[in-house]
N, CA, C and O atoms as CSV, one atom per row, in Angstrom:
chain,resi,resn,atom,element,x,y,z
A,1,UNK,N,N,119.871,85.769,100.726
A,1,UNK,CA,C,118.831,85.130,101.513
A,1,UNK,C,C,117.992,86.201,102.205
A,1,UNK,O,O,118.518,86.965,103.016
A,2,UNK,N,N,116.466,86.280,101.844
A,2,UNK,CA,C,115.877,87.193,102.737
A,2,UNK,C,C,115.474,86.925,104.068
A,2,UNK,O,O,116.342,86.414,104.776
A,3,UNK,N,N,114.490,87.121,104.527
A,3,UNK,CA,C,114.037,86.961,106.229
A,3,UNK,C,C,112.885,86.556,105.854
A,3,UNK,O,O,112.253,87.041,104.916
A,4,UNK,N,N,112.412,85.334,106.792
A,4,UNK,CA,C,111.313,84.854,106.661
A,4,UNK,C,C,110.380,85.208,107.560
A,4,UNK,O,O,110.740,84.832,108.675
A,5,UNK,N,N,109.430,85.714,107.580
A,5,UNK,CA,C,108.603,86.215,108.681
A,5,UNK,C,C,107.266,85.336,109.009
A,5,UNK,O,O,106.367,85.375,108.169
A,6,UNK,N,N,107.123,84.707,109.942
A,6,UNK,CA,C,105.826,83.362,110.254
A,6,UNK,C,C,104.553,84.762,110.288
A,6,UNK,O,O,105.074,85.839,110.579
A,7,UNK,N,N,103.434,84.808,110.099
A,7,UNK,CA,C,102.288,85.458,109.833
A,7,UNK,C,C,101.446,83.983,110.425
A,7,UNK,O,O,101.439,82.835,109.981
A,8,UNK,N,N,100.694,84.677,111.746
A,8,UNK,CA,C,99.581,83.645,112.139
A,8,UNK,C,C,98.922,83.066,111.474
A,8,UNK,O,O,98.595,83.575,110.402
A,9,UNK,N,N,98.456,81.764,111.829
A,9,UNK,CA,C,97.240,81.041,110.810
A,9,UNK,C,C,96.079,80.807,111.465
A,9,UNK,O,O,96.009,80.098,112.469
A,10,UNK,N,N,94.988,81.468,110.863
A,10,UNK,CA,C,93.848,80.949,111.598
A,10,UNK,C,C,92.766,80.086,110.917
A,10,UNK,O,O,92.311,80.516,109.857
A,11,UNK,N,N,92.204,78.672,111.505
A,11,UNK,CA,C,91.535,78.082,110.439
A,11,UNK,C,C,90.429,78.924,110.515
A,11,UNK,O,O,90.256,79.824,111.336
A,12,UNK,N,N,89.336,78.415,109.176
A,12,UNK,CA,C,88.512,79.198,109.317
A,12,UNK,C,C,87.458,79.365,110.335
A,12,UNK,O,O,87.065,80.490,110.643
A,13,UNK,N,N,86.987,78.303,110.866
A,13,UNK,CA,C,85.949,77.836,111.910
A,13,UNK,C,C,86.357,78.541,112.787
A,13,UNK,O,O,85.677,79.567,112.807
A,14,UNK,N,N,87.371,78.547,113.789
A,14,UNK,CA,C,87.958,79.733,114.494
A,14,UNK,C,C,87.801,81.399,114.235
A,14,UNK,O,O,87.529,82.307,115.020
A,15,UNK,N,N,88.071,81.394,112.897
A,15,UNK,CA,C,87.728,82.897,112.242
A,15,UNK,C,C,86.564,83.344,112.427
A,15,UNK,O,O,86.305,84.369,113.058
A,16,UNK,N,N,85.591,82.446,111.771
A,16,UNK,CA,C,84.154,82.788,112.360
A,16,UNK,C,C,83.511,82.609,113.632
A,16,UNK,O,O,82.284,82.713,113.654
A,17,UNK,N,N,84.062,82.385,114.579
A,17,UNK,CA,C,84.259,82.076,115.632
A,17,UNK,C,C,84.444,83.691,116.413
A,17,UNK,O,O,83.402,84.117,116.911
A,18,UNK,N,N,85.550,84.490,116.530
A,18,UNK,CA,C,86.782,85.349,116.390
A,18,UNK,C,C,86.871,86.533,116.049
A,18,UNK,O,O,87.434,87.528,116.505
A,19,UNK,N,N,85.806,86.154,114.580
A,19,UNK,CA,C,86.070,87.647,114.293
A,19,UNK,C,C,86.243,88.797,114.435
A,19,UNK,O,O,87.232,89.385,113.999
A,20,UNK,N,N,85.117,89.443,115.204
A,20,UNK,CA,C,85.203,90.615,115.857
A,20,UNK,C,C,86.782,91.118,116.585
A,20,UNK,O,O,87.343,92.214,116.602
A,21,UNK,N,N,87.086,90.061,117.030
A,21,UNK,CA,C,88.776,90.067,117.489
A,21,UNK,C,C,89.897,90.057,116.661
A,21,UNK,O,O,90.902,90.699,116.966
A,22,UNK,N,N,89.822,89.380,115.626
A,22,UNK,CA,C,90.375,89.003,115.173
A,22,UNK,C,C,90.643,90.333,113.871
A,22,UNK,O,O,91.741,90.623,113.395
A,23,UNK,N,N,89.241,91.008,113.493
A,23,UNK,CA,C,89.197,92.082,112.850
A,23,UNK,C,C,89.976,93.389,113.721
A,23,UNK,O,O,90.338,94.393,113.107
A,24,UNK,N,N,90.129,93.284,114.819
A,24,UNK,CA,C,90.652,94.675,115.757
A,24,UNK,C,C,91.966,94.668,116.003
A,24,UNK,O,O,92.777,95.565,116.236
A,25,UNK,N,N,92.062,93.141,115.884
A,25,UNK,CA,C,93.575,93.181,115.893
A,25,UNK,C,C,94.549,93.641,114.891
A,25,UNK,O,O,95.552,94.310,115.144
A,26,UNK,N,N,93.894,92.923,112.881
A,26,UNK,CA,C,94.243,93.674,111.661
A,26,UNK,C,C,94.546,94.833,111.919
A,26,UNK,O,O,95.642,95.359,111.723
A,27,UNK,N,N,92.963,95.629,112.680
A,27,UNK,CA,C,93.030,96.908,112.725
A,27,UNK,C,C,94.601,97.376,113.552
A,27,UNK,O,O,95.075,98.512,113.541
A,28,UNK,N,N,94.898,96.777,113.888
A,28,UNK,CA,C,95.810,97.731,115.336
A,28,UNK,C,C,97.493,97.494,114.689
A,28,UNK,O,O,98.502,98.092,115.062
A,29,UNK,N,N,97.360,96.164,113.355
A,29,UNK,CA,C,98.616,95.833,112.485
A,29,UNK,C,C,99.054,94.592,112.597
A,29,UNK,O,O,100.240,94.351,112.374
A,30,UNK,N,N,98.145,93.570,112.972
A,30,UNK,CA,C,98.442,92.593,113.003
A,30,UNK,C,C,97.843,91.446,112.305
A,30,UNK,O,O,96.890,90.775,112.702
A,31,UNK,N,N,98.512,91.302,111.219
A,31,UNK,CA,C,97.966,90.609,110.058
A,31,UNK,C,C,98.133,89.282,110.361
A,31,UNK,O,O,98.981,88.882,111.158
A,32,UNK,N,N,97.217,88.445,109.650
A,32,UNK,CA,C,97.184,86.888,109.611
A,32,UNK,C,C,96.396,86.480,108.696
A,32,UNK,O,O,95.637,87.200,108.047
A,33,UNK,N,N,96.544,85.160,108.576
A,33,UNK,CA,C,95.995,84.031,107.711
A,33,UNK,C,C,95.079,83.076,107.890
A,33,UNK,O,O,95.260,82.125,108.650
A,34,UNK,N,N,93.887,83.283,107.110
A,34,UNK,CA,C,93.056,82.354,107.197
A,34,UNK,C,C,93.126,81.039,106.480
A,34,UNK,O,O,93.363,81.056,105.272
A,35,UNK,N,N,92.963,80.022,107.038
A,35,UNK,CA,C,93.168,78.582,106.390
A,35,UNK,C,C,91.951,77.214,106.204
A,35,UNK,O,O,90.941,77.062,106.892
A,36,UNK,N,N,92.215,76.725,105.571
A,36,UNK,CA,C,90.428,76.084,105.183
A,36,UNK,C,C,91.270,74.201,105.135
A,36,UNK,O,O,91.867,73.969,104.083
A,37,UNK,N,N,91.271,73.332,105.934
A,37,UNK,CA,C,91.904,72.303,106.136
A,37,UNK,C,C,92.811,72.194,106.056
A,37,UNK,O,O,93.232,71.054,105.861
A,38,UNK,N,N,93.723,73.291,106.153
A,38,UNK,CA,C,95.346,73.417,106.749
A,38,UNK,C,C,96.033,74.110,104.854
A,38,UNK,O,O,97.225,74.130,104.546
A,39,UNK,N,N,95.024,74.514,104.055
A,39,UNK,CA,C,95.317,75.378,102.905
A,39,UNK,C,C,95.026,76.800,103.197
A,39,UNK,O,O,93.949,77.267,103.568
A,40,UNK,N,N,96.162,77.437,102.972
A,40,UNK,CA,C,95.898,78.926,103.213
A,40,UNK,C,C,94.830,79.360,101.999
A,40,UNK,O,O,94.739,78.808,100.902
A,41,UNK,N,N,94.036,80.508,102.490
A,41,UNK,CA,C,93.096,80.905,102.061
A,41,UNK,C,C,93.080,82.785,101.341
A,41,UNK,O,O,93.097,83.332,100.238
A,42,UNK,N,N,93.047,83.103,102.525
A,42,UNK,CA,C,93.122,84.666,102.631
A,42,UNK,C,C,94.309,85.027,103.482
A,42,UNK,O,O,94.796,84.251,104.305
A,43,UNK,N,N,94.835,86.470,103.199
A,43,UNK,CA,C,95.442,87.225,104.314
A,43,UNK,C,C,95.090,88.480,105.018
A,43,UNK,O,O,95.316,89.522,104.403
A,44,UNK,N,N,94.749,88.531,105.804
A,44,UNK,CA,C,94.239,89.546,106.678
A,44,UNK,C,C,94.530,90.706,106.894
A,44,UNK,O,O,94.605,90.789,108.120
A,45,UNK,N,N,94.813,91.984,106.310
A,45,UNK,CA,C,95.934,92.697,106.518
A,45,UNK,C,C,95.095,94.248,106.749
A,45,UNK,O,O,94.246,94.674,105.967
A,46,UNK,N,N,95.624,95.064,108.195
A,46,UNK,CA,C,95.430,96.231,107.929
A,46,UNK,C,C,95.181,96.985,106.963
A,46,UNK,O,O,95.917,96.723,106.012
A,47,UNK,N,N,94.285,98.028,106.719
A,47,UNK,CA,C,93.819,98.871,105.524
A,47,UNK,C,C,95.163,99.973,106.325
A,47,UNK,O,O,95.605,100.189,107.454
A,48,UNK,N,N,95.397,100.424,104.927
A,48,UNK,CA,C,96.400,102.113,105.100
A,48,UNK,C,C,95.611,102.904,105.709
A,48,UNK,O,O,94.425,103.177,105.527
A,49,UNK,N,N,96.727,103.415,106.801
A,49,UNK,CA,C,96.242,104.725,107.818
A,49,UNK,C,C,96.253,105.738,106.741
A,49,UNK,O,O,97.132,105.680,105.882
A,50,UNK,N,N,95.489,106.519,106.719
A,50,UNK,CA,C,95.146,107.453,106.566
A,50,UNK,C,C,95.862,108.757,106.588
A,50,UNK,O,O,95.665,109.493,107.555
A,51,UNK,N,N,96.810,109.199,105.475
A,51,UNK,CA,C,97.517,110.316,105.152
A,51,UNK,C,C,97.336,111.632,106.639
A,51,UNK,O,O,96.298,112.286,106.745
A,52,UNK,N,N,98.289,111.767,107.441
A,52,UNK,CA,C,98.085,112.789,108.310
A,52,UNK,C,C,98.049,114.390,107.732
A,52,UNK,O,O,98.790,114.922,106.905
A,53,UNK,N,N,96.865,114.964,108.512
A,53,UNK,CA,C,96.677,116.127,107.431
A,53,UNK,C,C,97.817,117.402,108.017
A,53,UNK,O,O,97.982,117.688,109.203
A,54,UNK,N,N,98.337,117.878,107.139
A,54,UNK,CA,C,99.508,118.683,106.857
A,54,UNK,C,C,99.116,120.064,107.664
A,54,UNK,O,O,97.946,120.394,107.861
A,55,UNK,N,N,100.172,120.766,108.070
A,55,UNK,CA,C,100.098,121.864,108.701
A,55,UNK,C,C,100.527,122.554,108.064
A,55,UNK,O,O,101.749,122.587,107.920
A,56,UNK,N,N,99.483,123.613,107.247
A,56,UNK,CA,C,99.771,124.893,106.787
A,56,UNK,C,C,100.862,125.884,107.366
A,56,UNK,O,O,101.117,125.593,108.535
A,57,UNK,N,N,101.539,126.906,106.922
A,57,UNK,CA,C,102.236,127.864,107.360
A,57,UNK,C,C,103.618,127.279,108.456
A,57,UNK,O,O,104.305,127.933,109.241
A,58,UNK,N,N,103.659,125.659,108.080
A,58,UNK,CA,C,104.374,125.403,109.170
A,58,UNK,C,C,106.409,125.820,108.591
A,58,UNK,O,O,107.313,125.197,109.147
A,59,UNK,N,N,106.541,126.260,108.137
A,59,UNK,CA,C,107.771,127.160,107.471
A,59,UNK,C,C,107.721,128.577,107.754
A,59,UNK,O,O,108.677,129.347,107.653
A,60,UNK,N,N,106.403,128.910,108.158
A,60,UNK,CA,C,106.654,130.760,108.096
A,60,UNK,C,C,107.694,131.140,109.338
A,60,UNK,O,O,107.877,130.774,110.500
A,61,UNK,N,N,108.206,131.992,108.499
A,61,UNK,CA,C,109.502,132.854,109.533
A,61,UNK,C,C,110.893,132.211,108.749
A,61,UNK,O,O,111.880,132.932,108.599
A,62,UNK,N,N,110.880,130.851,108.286
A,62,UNK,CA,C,112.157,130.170,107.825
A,62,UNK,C,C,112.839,130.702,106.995
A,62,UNK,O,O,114.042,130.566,107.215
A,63,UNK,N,N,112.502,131.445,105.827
A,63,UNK,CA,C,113.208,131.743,105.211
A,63,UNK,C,C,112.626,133.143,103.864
A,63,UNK,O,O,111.480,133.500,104.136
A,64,UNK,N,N,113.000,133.622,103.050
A,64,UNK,CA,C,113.113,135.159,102.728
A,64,UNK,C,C,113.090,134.611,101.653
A,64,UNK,O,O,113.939,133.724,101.563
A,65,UNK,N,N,112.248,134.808,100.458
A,65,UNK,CA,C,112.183,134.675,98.850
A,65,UNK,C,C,112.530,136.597,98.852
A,65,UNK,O,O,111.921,137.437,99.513
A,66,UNK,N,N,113.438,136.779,98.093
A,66,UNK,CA,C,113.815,137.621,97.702
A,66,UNK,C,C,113.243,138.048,96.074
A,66,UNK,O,O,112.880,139.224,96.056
A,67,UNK,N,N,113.126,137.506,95.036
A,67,UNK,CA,C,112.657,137.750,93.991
A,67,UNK,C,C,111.790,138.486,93.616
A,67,UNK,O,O,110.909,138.578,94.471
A,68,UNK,N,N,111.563,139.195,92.545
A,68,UNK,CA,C,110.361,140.262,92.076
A,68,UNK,C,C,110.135,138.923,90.904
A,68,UNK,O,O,110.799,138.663,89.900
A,69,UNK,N,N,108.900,138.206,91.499
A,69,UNK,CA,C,108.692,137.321,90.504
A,69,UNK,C,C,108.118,137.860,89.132
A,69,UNK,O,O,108.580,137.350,88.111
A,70,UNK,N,N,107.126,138.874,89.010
A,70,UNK,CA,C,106.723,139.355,87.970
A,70,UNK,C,C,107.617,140.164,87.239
A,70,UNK,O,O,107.616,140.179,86.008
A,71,UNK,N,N,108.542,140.981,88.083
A,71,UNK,CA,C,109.619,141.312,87.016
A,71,UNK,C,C,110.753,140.888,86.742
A,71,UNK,O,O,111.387,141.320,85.779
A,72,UNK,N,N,111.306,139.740,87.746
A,72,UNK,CA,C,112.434,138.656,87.623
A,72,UNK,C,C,112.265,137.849,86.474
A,72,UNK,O,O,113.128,137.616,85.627
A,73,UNK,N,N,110.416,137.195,86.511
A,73,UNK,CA,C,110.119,136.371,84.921
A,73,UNK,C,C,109.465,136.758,84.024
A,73,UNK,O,O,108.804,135.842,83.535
A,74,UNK,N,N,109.285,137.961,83.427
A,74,UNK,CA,C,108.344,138.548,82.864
A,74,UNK,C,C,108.483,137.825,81.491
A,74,UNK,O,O,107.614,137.135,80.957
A,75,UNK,N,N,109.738,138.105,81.010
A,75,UNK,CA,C,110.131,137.619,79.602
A,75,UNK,C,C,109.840,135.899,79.329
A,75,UNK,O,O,109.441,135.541,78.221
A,76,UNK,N,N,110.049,135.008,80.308
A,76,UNK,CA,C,109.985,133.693,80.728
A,76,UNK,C,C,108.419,133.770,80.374
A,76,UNK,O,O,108.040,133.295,79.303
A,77,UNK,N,N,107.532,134.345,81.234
A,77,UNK,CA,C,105.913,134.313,81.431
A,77,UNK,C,C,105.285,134.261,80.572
A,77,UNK,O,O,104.486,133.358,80.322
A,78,UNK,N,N,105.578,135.526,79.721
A,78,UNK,CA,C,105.476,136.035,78.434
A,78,UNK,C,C,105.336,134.830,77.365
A,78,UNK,O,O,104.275,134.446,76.871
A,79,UNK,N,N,106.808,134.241,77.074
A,79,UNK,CA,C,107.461,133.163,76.294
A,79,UNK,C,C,106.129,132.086,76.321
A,79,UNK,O,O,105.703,131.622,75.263
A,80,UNK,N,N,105.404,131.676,77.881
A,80,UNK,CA,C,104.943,130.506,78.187
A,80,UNK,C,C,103.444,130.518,78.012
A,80,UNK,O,O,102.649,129.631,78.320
A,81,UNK,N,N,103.125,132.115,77.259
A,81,UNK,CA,C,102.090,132.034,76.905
A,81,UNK,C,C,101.229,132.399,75.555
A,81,UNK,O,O,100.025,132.623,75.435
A,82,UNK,N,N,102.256,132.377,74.610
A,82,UNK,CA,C,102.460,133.190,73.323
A,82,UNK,C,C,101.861,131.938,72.199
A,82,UNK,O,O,101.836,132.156,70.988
């Protein structure tokens, strides 16, 4: 058995009514349903946030590559380009 989760209903007349509110709220994660004489219609749902941008160099100091990559894989390199 899963979990049922109630998602607001809003008719539509209200919606257009609302909107502006009703759009800020999506925005903030709070999704709902629009309904047109008590038939659901649409669902309202936040757009994806936006990938947080990554911090370069955030490892430096952590840890020591030891390898002579050009002469550790030379033969490998070689192989991968023949």
């Amino acid at each position: 058995m899963g979990i049922t989760i109630r998602v607001p209903t809003v008719n539509i007349h209200e919606a257009k009514t609302h909107l502006s509110r009703l759009v800020e709220q999506a925005a903030q994660g709070r999704e709902f349903v629009i309904d047109k004489a008590g038939k659901p219609m649409v669902r309202v749902v936040p757009l994806e946030a936006p990938p947080a941008l990554r911090t370069l160099g955030c490892l430096t100091g952590q840890g020591v590559v030891r390898a002579k990559l050009k002469q550790d894989f030379a033969a490998d390199i070689d192989f991968m380009f023949r």
